[in-house]
Backbone as JSON, one array per atom type, in Angstrom:
{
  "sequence": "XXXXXXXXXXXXXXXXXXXXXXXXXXXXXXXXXXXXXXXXXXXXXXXXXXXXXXXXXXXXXXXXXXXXXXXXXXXXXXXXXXXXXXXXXXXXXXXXXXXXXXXXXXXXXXXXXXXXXXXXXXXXXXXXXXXXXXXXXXXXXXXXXXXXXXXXXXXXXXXXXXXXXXXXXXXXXXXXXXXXXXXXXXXXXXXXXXXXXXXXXXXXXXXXXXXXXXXXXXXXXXXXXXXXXXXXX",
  "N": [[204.9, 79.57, -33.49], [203.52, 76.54, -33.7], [201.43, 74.3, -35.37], [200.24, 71.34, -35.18], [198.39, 69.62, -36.94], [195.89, 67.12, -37.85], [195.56, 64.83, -39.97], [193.28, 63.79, -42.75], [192.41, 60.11, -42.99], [191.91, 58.22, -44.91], [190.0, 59.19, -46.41], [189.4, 62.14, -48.28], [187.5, 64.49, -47.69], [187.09, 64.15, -45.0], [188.98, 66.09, -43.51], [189.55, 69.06, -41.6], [187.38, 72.07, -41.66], [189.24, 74.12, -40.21], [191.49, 73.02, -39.67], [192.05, 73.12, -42.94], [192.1, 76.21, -43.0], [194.67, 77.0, -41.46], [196.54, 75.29, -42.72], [196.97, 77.04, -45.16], [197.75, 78.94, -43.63], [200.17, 79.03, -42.56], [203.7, 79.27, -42.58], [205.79, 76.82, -43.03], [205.07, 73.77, -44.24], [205.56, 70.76, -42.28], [205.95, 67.78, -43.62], [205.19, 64.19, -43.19], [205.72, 62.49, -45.1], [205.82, 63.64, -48.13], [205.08, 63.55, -50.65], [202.78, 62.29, -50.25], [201.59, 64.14, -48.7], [201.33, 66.31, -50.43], [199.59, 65.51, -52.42], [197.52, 65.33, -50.61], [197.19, 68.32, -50.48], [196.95, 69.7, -52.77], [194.55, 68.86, -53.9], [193.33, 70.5, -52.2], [194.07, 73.08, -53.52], [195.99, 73.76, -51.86], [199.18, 75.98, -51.6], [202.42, 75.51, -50.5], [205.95, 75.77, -48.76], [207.16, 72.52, -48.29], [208.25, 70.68, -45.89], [210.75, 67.71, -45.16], [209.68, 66.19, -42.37], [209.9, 62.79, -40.78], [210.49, 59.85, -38.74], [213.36, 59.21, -39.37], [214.77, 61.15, -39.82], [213.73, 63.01, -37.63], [215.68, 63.54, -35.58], [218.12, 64.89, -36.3], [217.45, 67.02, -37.84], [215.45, 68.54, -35.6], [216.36, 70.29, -33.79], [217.05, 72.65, -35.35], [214.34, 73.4, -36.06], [213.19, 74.2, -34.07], [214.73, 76.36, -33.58], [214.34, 77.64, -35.83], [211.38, 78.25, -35.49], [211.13, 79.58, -33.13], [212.16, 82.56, -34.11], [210.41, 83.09, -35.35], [208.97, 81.66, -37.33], [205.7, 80.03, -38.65], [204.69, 76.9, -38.36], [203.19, 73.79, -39.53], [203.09, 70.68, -38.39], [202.07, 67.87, -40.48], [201.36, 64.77, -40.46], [201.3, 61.23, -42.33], [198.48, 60.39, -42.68], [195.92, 60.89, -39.91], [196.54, 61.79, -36.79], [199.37, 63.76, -36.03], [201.85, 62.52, -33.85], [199.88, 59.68, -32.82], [201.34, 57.32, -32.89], [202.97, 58.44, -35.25], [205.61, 60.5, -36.42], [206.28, 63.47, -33.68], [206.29, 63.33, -31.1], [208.95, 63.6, -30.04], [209.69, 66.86, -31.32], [207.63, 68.43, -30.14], [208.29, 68.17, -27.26], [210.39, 69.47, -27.25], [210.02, 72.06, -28.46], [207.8, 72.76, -26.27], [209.73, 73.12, -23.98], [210.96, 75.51, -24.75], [209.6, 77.23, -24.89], [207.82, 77.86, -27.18], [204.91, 78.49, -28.69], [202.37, 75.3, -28.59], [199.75, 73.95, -30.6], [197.61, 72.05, -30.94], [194.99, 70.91, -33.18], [191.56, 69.18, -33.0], [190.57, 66.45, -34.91], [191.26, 63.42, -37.47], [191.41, 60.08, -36.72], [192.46, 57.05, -36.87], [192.49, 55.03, -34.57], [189.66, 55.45, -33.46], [187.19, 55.66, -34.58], [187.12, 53.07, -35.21], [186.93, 51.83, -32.55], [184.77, 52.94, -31.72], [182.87, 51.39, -33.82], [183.17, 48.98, -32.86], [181.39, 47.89, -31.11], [182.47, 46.72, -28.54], [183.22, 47.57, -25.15], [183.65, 50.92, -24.42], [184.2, 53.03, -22.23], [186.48, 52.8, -20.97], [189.46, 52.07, -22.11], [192.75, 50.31, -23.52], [195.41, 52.45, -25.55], [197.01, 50.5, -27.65], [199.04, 50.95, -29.97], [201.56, 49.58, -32.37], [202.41, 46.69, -32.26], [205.72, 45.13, -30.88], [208.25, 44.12, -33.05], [209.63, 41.85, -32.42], [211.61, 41.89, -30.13], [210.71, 41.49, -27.1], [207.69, 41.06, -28.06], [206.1, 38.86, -27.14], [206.16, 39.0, -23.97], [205.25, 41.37, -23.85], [202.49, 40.7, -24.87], [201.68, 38.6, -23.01], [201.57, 40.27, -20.92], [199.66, 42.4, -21.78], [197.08, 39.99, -21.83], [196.2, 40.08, -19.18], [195.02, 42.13, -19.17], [192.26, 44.71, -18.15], [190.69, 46.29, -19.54], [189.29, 47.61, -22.97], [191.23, 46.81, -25.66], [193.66, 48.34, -27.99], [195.31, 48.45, -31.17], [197.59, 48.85, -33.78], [198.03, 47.5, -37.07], [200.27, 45.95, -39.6], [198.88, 44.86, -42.54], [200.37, 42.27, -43.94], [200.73, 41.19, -41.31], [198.25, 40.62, -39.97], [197.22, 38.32, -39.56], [198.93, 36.71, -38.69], [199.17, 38.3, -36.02], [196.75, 38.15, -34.99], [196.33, 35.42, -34.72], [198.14, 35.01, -32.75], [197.33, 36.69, -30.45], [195.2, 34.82, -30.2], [196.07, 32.96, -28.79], [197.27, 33.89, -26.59], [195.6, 35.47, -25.15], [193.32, 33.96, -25.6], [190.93, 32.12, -27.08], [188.5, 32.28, -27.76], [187.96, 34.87, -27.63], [186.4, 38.18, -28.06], [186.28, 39.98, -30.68], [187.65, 42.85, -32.54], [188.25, 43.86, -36.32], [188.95, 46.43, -38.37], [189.71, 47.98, -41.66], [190.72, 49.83, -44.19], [189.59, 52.25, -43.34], [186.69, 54.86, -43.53], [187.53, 54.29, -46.41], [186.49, 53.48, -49.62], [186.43, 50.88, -49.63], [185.37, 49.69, -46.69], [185.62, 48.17, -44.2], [184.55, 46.09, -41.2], [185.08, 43.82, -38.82], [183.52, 41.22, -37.09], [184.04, 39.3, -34.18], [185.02, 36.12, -32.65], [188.45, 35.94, -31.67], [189.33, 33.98, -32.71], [187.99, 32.96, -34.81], [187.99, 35.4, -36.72], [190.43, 35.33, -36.75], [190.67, 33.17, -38.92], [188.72, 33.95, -40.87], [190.08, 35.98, -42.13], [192.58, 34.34, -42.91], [191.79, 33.1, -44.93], [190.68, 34.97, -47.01], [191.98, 37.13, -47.57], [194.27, 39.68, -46.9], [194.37, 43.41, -47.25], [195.01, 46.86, -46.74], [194.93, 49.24, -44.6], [195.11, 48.36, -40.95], [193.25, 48.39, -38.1], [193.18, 46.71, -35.17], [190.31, 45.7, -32.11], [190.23, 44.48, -29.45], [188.32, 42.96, -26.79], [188.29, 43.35, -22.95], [189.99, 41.11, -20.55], [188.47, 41.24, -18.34], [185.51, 41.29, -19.78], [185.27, 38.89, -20.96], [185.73, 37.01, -18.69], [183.63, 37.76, -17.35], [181.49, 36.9, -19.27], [182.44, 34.04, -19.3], [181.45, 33.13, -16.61], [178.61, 33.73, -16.09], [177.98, 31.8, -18.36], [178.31, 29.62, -17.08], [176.88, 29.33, -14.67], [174.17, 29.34, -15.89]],
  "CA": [[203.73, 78.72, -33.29], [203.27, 75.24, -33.71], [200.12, 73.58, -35.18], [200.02, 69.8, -35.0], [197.23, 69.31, -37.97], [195.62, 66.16, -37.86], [195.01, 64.61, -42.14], [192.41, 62.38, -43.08], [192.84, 59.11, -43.06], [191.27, 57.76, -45.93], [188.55, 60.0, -47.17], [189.89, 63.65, -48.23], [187.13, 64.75, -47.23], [187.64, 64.09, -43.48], [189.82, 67.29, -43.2], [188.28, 70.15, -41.1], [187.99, 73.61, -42.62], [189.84, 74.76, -39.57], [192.87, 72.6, -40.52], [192.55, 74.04, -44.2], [193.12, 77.64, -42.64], [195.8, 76.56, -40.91], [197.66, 74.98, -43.34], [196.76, 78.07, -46.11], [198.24, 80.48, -42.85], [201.62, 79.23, -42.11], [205.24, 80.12, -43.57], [206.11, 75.83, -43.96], [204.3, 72.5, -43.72], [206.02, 69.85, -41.98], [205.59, 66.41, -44.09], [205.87, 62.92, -42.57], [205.5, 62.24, -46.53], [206.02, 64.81, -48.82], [204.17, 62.74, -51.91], [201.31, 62.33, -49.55], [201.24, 65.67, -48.19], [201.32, 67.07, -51.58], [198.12, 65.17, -52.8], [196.51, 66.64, -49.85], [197.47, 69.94, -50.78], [196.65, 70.17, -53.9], [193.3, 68.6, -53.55], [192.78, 71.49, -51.57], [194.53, 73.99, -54.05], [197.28, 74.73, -50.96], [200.75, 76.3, -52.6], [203.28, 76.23, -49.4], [206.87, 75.29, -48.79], [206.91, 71.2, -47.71], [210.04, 70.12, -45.29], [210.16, 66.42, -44.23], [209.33, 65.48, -40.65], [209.95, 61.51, -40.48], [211.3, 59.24, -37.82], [214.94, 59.02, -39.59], [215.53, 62.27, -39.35], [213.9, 64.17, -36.72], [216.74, 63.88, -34.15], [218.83, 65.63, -37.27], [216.38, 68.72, -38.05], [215.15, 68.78, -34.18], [217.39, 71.56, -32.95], [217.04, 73.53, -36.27], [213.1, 73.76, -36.96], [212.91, 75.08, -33.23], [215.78, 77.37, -33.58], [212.76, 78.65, -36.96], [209.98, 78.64, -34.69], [211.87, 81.12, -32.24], [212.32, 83.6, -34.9], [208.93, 83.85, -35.35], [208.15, 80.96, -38.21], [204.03, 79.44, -38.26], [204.61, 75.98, -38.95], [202.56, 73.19, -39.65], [203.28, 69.26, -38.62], [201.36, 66.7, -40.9], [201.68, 63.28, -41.32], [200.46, 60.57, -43.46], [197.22, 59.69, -41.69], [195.83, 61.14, -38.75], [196.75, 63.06, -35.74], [200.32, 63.54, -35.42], [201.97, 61.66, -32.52], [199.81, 58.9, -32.72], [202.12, 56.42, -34.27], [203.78, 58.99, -36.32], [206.36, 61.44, -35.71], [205.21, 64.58, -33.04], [206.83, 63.76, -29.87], [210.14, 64.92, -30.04], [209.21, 67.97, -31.66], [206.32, 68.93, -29.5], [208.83, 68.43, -26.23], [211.4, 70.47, -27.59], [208.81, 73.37, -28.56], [207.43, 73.55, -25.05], [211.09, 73.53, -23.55], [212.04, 76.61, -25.3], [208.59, 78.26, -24.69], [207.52, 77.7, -28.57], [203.4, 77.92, -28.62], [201.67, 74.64, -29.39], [198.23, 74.15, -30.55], [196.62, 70.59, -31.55], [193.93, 70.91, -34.02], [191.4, 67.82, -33.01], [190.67, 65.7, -35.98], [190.67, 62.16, -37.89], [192.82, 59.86, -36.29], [192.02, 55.66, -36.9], [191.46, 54.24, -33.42], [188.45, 55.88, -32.22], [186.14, 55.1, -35.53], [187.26, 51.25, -34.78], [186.64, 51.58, -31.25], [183.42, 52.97, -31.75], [182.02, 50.73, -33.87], [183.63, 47.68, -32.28], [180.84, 46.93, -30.7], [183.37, 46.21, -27.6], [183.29, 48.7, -24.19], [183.92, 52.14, -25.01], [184.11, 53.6, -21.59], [187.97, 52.36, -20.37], [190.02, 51.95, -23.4], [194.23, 51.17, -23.92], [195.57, 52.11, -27.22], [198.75, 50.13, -28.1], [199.87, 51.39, -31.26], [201.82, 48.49, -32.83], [203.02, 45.83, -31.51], [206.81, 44.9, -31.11], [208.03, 42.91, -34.27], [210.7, 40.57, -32.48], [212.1, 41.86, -28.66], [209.25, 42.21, -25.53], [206.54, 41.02, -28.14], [205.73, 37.89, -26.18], [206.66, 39.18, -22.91], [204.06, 42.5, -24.02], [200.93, 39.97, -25.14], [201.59, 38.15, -21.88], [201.2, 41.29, -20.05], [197.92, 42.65, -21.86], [196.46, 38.99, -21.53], [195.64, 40.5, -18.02], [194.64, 44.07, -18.75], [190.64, 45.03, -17.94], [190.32, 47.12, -20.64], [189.14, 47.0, -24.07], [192.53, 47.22, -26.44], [193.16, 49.06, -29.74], [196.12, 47.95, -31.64], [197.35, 49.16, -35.0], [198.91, 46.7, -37.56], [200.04, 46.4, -41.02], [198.1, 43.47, -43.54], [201.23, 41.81, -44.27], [201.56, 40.65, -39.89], [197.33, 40.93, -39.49], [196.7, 37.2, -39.47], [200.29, 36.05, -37.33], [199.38, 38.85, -35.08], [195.81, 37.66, -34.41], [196.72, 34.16, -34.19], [199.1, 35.19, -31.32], [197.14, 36.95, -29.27], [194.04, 34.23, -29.59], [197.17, 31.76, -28.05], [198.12, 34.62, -25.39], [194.11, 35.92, -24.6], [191.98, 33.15, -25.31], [190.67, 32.05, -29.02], [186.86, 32.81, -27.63], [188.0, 36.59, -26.56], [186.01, 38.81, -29.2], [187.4, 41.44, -31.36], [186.74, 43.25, -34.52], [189.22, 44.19, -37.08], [188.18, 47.65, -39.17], [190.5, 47.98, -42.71], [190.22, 50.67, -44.93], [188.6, 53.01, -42.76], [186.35, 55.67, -44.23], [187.48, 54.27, -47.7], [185.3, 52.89, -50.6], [185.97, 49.51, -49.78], [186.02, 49.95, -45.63], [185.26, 46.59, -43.7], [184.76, 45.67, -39.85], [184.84, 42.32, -39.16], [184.12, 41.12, -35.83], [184.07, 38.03, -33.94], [185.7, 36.09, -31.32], [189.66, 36.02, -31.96], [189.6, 32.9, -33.49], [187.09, 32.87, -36.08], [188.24, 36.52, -37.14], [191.86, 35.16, -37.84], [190.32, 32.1, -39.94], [188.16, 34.72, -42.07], [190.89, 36.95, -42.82], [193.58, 33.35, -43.64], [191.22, 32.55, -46.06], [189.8, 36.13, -47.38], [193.6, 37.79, -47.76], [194.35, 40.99, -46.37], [194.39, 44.85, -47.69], [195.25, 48.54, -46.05], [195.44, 49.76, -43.01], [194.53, 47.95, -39.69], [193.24, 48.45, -36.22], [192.27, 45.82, -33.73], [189.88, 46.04, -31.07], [189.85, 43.08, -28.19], [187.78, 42.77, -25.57], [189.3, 43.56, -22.04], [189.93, 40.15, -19.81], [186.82, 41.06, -17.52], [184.63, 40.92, -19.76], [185.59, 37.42, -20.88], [185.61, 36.53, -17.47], [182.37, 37.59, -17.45], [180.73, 36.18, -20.0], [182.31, 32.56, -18.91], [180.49, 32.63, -15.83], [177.14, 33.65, -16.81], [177.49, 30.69, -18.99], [178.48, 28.59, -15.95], [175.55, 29.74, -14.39], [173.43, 28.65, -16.89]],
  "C": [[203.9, 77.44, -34.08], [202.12, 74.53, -33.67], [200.44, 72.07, -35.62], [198.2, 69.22, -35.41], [196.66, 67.88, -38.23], [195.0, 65.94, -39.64], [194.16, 63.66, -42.49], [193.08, 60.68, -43.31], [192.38, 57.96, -44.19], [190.59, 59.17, -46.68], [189.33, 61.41, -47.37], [189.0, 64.93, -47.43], [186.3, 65.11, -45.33], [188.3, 65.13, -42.96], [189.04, 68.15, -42.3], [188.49, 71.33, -41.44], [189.04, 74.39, -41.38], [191.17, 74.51, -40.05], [193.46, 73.11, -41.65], [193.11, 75.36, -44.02], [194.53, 77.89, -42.3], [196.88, 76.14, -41.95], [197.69, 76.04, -44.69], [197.36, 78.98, -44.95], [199.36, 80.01, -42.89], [202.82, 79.03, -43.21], [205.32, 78.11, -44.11], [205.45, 75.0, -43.48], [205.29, 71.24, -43.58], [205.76, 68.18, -42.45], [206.18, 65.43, -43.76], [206.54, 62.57, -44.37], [205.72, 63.47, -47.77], [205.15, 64.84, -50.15], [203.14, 63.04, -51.29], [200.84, 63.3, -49.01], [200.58, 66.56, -49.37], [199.48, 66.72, -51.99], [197.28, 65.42, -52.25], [196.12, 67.95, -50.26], [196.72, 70.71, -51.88], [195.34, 69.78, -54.61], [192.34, 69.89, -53.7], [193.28, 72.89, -52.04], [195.75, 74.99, -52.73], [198.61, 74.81, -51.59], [201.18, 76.54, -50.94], [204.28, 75.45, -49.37], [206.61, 73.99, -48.0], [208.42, 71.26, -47.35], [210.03, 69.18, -44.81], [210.96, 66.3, -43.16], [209.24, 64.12, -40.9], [210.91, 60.97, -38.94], [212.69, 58.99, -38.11], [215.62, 60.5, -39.76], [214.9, 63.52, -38.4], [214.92, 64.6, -35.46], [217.6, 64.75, -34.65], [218.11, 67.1, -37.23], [215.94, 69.35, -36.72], [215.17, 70.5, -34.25], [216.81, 72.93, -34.17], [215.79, 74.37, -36.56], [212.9, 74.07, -35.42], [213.4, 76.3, -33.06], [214.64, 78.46, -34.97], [211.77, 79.33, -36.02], [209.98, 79.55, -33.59], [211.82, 82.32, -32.75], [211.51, 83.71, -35.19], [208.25, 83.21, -36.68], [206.81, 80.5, -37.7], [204.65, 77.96, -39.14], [203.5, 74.81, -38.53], [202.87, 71.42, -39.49], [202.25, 68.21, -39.35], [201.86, 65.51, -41.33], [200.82, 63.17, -42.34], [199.06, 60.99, -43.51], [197.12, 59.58, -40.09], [195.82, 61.84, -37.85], [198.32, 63.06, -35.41], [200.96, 63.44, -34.27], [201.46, 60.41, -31.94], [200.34, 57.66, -33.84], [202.21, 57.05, -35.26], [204.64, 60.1, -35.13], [205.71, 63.0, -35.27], [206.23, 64.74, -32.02], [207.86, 64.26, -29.38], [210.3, 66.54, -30.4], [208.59, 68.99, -30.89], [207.41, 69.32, -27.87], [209.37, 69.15, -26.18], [210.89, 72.08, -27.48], [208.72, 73.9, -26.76], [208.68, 73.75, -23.92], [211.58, 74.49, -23.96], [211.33, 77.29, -25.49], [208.34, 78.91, -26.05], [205.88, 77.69, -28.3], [203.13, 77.21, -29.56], [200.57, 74.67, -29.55], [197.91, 72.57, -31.39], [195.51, 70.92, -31.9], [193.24, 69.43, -33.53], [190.51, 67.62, -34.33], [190.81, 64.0, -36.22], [192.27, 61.56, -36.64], [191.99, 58.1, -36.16], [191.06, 54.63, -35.73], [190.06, 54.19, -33.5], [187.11, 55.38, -33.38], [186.31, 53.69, -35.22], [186.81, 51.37, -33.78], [185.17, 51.97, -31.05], [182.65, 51.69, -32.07], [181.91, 49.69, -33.86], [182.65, 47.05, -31.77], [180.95, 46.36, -28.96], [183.09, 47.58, -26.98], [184.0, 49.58, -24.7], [184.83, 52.82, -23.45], [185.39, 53.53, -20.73], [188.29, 51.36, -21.39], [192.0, 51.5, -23.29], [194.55, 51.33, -25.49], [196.85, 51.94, -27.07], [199.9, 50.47, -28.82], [200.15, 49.74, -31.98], [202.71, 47.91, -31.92], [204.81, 45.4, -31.67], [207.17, 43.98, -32.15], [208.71, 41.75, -33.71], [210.62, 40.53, -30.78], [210.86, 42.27, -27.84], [208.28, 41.63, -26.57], [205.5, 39.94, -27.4], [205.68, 38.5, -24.97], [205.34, 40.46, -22.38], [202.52, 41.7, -24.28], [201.06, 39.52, -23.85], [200.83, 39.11, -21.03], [199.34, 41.69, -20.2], [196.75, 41.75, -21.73], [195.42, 38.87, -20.2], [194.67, 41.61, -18.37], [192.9, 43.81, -18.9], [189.94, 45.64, -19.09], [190.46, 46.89, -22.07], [190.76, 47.33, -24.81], [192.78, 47.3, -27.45], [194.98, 48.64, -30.07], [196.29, 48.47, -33.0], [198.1, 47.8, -35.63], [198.73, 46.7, -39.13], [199.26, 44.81, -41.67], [198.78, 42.51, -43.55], [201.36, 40.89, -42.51], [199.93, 40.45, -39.18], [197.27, 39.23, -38.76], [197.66, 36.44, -38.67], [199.64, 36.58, -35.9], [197.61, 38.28, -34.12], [195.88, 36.15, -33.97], [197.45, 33.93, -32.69], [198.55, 35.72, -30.2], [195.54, 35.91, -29.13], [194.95, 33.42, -28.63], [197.41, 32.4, -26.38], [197.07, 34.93, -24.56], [193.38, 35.02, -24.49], [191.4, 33.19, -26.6], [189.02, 32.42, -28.74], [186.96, 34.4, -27.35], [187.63, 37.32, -27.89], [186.95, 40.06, -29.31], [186.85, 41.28, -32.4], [188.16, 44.01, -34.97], [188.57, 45.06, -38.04], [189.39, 47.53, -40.42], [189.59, 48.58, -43.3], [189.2, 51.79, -44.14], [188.19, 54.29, -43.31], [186.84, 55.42, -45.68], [186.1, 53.68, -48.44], [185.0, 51.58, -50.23], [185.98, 48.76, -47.95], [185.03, 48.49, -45.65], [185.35, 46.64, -41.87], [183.89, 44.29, -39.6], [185.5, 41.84, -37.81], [183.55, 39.5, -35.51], [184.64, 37.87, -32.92], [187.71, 36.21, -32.52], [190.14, 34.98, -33.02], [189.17, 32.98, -35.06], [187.53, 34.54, -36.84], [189.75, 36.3, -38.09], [191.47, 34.4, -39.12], [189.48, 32.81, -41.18], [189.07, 35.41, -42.69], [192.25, 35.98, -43.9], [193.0, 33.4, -44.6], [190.83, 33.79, -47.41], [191.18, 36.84, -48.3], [193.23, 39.17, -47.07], [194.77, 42.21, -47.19], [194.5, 45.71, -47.53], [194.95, 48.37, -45.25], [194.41, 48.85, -41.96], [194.17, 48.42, -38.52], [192.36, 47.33, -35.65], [191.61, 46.56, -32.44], [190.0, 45.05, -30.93], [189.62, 43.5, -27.24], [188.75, 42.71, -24.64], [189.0, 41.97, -21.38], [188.6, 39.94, -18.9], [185.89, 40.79, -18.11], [184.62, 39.34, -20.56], [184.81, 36.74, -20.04], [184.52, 36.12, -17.08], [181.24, 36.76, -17.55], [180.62, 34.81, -19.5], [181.71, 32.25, -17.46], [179.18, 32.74, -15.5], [176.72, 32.4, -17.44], [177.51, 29.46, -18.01], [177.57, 28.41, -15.11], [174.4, 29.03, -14.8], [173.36, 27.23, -17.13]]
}
């Protein structure tokens, strides 16, 4: 068996007692992090063997931690922050598993988007989520594309690329196209800070930037919208 434990993302208290069972039942816990796993753990007074799960070596361990889970190990995947698989490592893992008739089970739990997308403010009801954006190859070629899309769009990004990356897509969307930017979510010092595209980058140039990101932007329709209501008018 194969549980795919979703970890708070800020708050410790975000966990769900189901998750705690879970990770107090099985033989090892899969850490994106092993530091950060730990401080979970021990939070929560859990003693269990940690083995790291990252993106530089799951193509290495792959083969091996299914070849466990055959023999009849309970393991546990946790990342950093979140639900593993969204923008962390899951999916290789998870394919492998159900190719070799391994039972999975997804625990649901914290996971960044959906608190941003809530309280964005912005349509709920037809959503894409991007993840992050390309740093160099297709990233032009990818804003072009979503410049079209109908739907509202969730984006993750780090502090250090917040204020390039908003600048780029007011150039690619439209500097009036609203959006809200959430940081720190569920922490002490959490923030959502919305606006049109423009005025959102110019608060944050000036403000500086701090932990974790997600963008919401408005989908093209309702833009569209809006500008002919006002045309109207």
């Amino acid at each position: 068996m194969l549980y795919l434990v979703p970890s708070p993302i800020g708050n410790l208290q975000d966990i769900t007692l189901r998750a705690l069972e879970v990770l107090k039942q099985v033989d090892v816990i899969l850490a994106e992090d092993t530091r950060n796993s730990s401080r979970l753990l021990n939070h929560y007074q859990i003693i269990k063997p940690l083995s790291p799960y990252h993106q530089h070596n799951e193509h290495r361990v792959l083969h091996h931690l299914v070849d466990q889970l055959l023999q009849g190990k309970k393991m546990a995947l946790l990342t950093d922050a979140g639900t593993p698989g969204v923008s962390d490592p899951a999916f290789l893992l998870v394919r492998e598993c159900i190719k070799a008739g391994v039972v999975v089970e997804c625990l649901p739990g914290a996971t960044a988007f959906v608190p941003a997308l809530v309280n964005s403010g912005l349509p709920m009801n037809r959503f894409a989520f991007e993840g992050f954006l390309p740093l160099k190859k297709g990233r032009q070629t990818l804003l072009k594309q979503l410049a079209l899309e109908t739907r509202t769009l969730v984006f993750y990004e780090s502090p250090m690329r917040l204020v390039k990356t908003l600048d780029e897509m007011g150039e690619y969307f439209g500097r009036d196209r609203r959006c809200s930017v959430s940081r720190e979510l569920t922490k002490m010092f959490e923030e959502n800070q919305r606006g049109t595209l423009d005025e959102v980058c110019v608060y944050f140039r000036e403000k500086g930037v701090k932990g974790e990101i997600v963008i919401v932007v408005e989908g093209r329709s309702e833009g569209r919208r809006r500008e002919l209501e006002d045309e109207d008018e």
